[in-house]
NUBA-786963 format. One record per residue (C-alpha): residue in one letter; x, y, z. Coordinates in pm, whole numbers, plus 50000, padded with zeros to 5 digits. Layout:
N
AXYZ...
***
This chain:
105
X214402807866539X212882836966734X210442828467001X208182848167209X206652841067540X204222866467665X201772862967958X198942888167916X196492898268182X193642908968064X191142939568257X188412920568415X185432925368180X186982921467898X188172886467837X185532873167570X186342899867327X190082902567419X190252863967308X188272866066996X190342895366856X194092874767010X192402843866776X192422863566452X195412877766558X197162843566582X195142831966324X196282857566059X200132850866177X200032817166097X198172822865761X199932852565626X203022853365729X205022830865556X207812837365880X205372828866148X206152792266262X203722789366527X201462811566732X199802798867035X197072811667191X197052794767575X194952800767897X196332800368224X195432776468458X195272793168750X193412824468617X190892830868359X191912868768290X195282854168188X196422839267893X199952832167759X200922836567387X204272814767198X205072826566921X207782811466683X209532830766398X212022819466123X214222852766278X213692883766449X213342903566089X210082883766063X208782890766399X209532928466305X207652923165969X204552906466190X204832937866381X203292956266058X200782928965959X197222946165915X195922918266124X198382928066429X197772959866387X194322953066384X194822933566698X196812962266901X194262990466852X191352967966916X192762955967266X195082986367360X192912993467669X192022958667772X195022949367932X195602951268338X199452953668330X202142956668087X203462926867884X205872906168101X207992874168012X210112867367731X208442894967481X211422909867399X212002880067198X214312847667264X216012819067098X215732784567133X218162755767256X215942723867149X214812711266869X217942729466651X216782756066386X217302728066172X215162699966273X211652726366290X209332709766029
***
């Protein structure tokens, strides 16, 4: 598996819109890409303007084939200038210990 952890902050203003277009972002993922496991969509507790994505992929080539999706790229042109830092976390991409490839219904 290849997981993703991203915490996004979002430019104050822009939250409402930034969220809708993230949802059909996800959305899409889950839908149409047979390689997309999971795609979570979750808000920080501590701040509002701040929201967390986890993303699960069969392997990295399908992460790289989400990357081209019309509905990402939909997504990144829609909310280039809505963001108040650079991506931070795991978004280079991970692996995971627990549950084994193997067990992942």
């Amino acid at each position: 598996m290849y997981v993703i952890v991203a915490p996004i902050q979002i430019k104050e203003g822009h939250r409402e819109a930034f969220i809708e277009a993230m949802l059909d972002d996800a959305k899409g993922s889950v839908k149409d890409e047979p390689g997309c496991l999971r795609f979570d969509v979750i808000q920080d507790g501590a701040d509002p303007n701040r929201i967390w994505l986890y993303e699960i992929y069969v392997d990295e080539a399908a992460f790289q084939a989400h990357l081209q999706a019309p509905h990402f790229i939909k997504w990144r042109d829609t909310v280039k200038d809505w963001f108040a830092e650079g991506p931070k976390g795991a978004g280079g991409g991970s692996y995971n210990i627990w549950p084994p490839d193997d067990e992942w219904k």
